[in-house]
N, C-alpha and C positions, 0 to 999 in steps of 0.2 A: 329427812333427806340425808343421806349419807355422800360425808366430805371425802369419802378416799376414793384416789383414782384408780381405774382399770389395769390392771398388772400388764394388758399390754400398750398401755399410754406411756407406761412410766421408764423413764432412761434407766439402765443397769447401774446401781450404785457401785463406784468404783472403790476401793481399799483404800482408808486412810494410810496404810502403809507407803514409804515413796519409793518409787520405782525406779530401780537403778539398772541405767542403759547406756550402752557403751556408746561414744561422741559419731560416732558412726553409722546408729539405729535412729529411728525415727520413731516418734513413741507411737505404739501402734493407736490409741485413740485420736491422739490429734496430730494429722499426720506434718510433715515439713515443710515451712512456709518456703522455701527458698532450698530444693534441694540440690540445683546445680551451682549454688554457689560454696557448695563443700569442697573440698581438695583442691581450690581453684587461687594461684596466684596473680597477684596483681600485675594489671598488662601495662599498665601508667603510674608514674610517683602517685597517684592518687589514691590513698586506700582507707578504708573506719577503722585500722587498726594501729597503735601505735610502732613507730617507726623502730624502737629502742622494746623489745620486752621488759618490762619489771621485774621480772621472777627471772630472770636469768643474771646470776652470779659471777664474778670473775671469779679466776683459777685460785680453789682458797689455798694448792699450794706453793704458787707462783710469787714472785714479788713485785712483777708487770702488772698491774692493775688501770682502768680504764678511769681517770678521774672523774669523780661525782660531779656534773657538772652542779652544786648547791649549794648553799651554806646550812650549816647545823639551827637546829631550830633557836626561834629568840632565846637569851637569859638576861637577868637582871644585872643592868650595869657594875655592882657591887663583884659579880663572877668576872670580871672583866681586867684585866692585870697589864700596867702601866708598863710596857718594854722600850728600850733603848737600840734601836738597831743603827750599831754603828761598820761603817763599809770601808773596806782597806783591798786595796789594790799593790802587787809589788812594786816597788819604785815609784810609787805615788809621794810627794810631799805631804804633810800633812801636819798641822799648828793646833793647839791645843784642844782644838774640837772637835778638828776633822769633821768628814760626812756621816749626817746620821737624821734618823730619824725619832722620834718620841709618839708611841701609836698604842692607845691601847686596844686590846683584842682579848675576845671569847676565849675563854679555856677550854670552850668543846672543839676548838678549831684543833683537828689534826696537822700531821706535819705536812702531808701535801696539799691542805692551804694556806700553811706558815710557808712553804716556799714558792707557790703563786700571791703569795702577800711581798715576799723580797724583790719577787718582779715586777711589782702593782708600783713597789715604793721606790725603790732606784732605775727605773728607764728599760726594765725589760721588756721581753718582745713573749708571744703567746708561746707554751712552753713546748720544746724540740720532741717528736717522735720519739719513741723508747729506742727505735734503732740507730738514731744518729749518737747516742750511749752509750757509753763501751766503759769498762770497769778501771781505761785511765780517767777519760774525758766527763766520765758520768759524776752528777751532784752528790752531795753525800754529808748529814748530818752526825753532829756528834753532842755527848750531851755532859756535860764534864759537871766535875764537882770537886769540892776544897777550891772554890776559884779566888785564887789572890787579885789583887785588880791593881794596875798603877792612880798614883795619887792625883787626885783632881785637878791640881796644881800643875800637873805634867801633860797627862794625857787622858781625857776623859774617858768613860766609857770601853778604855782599853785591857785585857785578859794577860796580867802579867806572869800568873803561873796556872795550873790548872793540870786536873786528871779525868782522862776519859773514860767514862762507865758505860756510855750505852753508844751505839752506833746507827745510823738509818738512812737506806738507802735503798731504792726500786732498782740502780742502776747500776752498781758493785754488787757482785755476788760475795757473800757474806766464806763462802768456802774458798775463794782464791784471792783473799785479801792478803796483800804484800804489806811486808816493811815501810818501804817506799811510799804508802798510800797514808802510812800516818804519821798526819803533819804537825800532829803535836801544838804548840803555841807558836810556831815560826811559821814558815815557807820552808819549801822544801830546796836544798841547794847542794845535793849532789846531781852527779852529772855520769851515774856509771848506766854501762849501757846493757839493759838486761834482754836478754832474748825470753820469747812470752813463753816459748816452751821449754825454759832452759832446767837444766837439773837441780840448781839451786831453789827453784821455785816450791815452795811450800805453805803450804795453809798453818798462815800467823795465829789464828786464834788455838789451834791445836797446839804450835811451838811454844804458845805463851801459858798454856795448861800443865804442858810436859816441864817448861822450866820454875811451875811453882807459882808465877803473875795471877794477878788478877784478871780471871778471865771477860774480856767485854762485850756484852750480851747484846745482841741486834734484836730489835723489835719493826714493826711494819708500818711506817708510812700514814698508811689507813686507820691503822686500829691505835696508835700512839696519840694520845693529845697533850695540850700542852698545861691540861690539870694532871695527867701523868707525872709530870717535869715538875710544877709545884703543889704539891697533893693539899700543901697545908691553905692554901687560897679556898680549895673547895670547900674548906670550912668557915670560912671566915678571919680562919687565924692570918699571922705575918708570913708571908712565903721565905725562903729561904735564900738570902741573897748570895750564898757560896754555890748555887747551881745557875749553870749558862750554858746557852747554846749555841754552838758555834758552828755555820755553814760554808762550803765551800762548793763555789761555783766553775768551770772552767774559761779559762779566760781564753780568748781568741786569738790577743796578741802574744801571751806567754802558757802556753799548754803546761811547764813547768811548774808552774806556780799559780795554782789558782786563785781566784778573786775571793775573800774572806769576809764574810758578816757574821760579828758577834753579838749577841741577843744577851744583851742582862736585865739586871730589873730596875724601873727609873729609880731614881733615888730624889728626886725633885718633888717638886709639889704641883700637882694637876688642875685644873678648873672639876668640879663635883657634878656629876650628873646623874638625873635621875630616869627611871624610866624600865625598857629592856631595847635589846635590838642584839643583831645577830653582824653587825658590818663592823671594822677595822675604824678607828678615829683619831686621824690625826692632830695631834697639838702644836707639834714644834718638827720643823725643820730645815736643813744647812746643806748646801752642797749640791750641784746638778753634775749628776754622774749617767753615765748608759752602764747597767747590768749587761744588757748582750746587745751591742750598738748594729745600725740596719747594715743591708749591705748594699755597696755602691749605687746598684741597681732600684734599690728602694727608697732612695735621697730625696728628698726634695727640693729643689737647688736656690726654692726659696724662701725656703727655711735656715734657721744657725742652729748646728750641732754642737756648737764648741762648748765643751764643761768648762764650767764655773764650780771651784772646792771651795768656795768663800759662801756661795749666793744664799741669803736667805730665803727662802720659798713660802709661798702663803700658803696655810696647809685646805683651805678650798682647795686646793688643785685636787688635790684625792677627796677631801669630803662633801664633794657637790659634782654630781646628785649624788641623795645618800645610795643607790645601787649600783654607783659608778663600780666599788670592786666586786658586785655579783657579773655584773654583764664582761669582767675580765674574765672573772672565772670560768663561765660560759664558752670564750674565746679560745682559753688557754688548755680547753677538754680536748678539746680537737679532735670530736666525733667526727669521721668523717660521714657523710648524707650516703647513701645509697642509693645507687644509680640504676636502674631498673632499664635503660634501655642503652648498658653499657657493652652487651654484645647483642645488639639488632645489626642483622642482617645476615649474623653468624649463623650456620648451620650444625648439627649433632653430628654430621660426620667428619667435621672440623676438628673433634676430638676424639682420639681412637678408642677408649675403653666407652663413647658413648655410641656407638658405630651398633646400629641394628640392622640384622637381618628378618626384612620383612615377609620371607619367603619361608622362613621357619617361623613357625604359631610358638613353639616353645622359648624360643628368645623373650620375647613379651611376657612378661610376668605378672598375674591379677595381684592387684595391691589386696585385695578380700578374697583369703582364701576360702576354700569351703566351709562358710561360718552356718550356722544354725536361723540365722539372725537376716540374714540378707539372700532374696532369690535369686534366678539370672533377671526378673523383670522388674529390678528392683529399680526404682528412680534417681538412686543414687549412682550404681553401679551404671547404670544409663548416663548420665551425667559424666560420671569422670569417663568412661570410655571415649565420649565424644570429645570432651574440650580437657580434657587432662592435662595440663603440659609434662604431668611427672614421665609420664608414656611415650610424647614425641616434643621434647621441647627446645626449642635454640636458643634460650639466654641464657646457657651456662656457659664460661669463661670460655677461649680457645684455650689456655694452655693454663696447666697448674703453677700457680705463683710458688717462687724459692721462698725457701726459710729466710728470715730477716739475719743480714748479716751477726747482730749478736750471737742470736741461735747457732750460726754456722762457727763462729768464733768457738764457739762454748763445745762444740760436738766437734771440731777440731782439737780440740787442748783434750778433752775426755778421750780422746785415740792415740793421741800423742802418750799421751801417758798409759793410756793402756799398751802400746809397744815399748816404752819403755819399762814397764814393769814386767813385761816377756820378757827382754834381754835380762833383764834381771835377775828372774828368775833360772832361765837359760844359764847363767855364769855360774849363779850357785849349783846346780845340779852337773855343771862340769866340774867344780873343784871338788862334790863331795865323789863324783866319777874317780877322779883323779887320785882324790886319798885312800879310796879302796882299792884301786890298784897297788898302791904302795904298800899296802899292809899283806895284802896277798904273798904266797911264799913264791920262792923263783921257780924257777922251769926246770931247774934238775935243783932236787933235795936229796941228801943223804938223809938215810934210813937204817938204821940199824936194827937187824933182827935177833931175836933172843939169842939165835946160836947159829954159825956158820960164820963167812966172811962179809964184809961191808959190801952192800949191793947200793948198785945208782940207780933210782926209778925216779920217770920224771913225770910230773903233774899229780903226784899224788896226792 
């Protein structure tokens, strides 16, 4: 009895080869389980797709980046590096300890969660929109070295001489950084009044290249960690205690003079621990201050806000639960949700570049041109013609949102100077007008010809 089957029982063996079809084709053996639900957005917050894409990158040449709402994967306590963040305020009093904190932290932590860590640890508030930043008002790291330090005896934890090498900031633009913006080991305490377009204004790190300085190199936020800062930790060796970090934040009551935390390395001796984890751990700390205190409106009136620069603080306050600083972090991303039925009820003619003429066929444009691939009676092309919204839809915005005022700031000052560097130009192309006129011969020259009498010919 013979086992093979009939040539026409038997299903068409398909090509081990895989077959490559465009997100749009439906394979022709086995056809789409769900074909109107292709080109179709979601009518309700409720959707199987995630909210945030993965695979979509922020601006890699931008220095605005969307904070990771995460922390860097576990490492071994040993990677972990004992800091001193001590906080100085202008006209603050302050006795030999001053405010501070003793915290060790991850060396994979970059710098923008070293500075959702300064707000975790001095009373700050979840961290201000890129636009409320402006290149006076905005935060801005610096990362020094040769750092001298006052004597224990005086002033703990304090940065008595120091040079800065690297700089970082999401919120100063690295190209119109002023004199004025570095503050060196003080506060800043002049008081001259610069107009933002003024003619003096010049890009410091070029002036400091042209006069011969050490030029000081900005790196990003994101990609800078603070095993960058002490490289020799990631070996195991002694990190370097002549490098520190010094932050400055702006203050609300004095815009002049920002609020200042220096970051050295402890010099103390820690409790030992073993393990890995990826979270910030406090051992010791002094002082109840507000980094960026609420406002009126957000008080609780029965609550006390009053700082205490004495108070010893239990350091449970931050390390219980241990995810208390991921669920800040969280807070302080400030994704905003997307609102899906933030223009219901709004129509397409509501906005003029979306304004269809349904009386012309040609207005309507098929998203599937004549492809090879797709018929007119094809279930798909069925599908979006009926419920498309790309075709007739009303939850696009009424009006087109303005650039954020930085933006506008920034593309202000770029015209400004572009008309200034017309007149500029303009002046010199009059004086070099002007010098050839004078070199020019006058309007009547004597001419003398080989032979005869002196003749007067003019413009020759």
């Amino acid at each position: 009895m013979s086992l093979k089957r009939g040539a026409d029982s038997s299903p068409a063996r398909s090509s081990k080869r895989r077959q490559i079809l465009f997100p749009s084709v439906s394979n022709p053996v086995t056809p789409a389980k769900t074909p109107s639900s292709i080109y179709q957005f979601p009518s309700s917050p409720s959707t199987p797709y995630p909210l945030y894409p993965s695979d979509s990158p922020s601006n890699p040449f931008g220095r605005t980046r969307t904070l990771s709402a995460s922390l860097p994967p576990k490492s071994s306590f040993g990677r972990h590096l004992p800091l001193r963040f001590q906080f100085f305020r202008h006209g603050m009093k302050r006795d030999k300890e001053g405010v501070y904190r003793v915290v060790q932290v991850p060396l994979s932590y970059n710098f923008k969660h070293v500075k959702t860590l300064i707000a975790f640890l001095f009373g700050g508030q979840p961290e201000k929109s890129p636009d409320e930043e402006d290149e006076k008002t905005g935060h801005l790291f610096e990362i020094r070295k040769n750092v001298v330090m006052y004597s224990n005896l005086y002033k703990l934890g304090t940065i008595k001489r120091s040079e800065t090498s690297i700089r970082l900031s999401s919120a100063r633009d690295p190209y119109r950084f002023k004199q004025e913006w570095d503050y060196g080991s003080d506060w800043r305490d002049d008081n001259d009044d610069d107009d933002e377009f003024d003619e003096r204004e010049e890009d410091q790190l070029s002036q400091d290249s042209e006069d011969g300085k050490e030029e000081v190199r900005w790196e990003a936020e994101e990609d800078y960690t603070l095993g960058h800062v002490w490289k020799p930790a990631l070996g195991g060796e002694v990190p370097d205690a002549k490098t520190a970090i010094v932050y400055f934040h702006s203050s609300v009551s004095d815009t002049e003079c920002p609020i200042q935390v220096q970051i050295t390395l402890h010099k103390g001796t820690i409790p030992s621990r073993t393990g890995a984890g990826n979270s910030p751990y406090v051992f010791d700390a002094r002082g109840h201050v507000y980094l960026s205190p609420l406002d009126h409106d957000e008080l609780d009136p029965e609550e006390d806000y009053d700082e205490d620069l004495e108070m010893d603080i239990d350091p449970s306050a931050w390390n219980e639960p241990t995810n208390a600083f991921a669920k800040f972090l969280i807070e302080s991303a400030g994704i905003p949700l997307p609102d899906f039925n933030q223009s219901k009820g709004l129509s397409a003619n509501s906005t003029p570049s979306l304004v269809h003429d349904f009386s012309s066929p040609s207005r309507i444009t098929d998203p599937f041109p004549s492809s090879p691939y797709l018929s007119s009676s094809s279930p798909v092309r069925a599908a979006y013609s009926k419920s498309s919204p790309l075709a007739f839809s009303a939850s696009f915005p009424q009006y087109t949102p303005a650039p954020p005022p930085a933006q506008r700031k920034r593309v202000a000052y770029i015209q400004k100077r572009i008309e200034r560097s017309k007149r500029k130009n303009l002046a010199k192309s009059d004086n070099c007008s002007d010098g050839e006129e004078d070199s020019k011969p006058n309007s009547a020259t004597m001419v003398e010809k080989p032979s005869g009498p002196r003749v007067l010919m003019d413009d020759i």
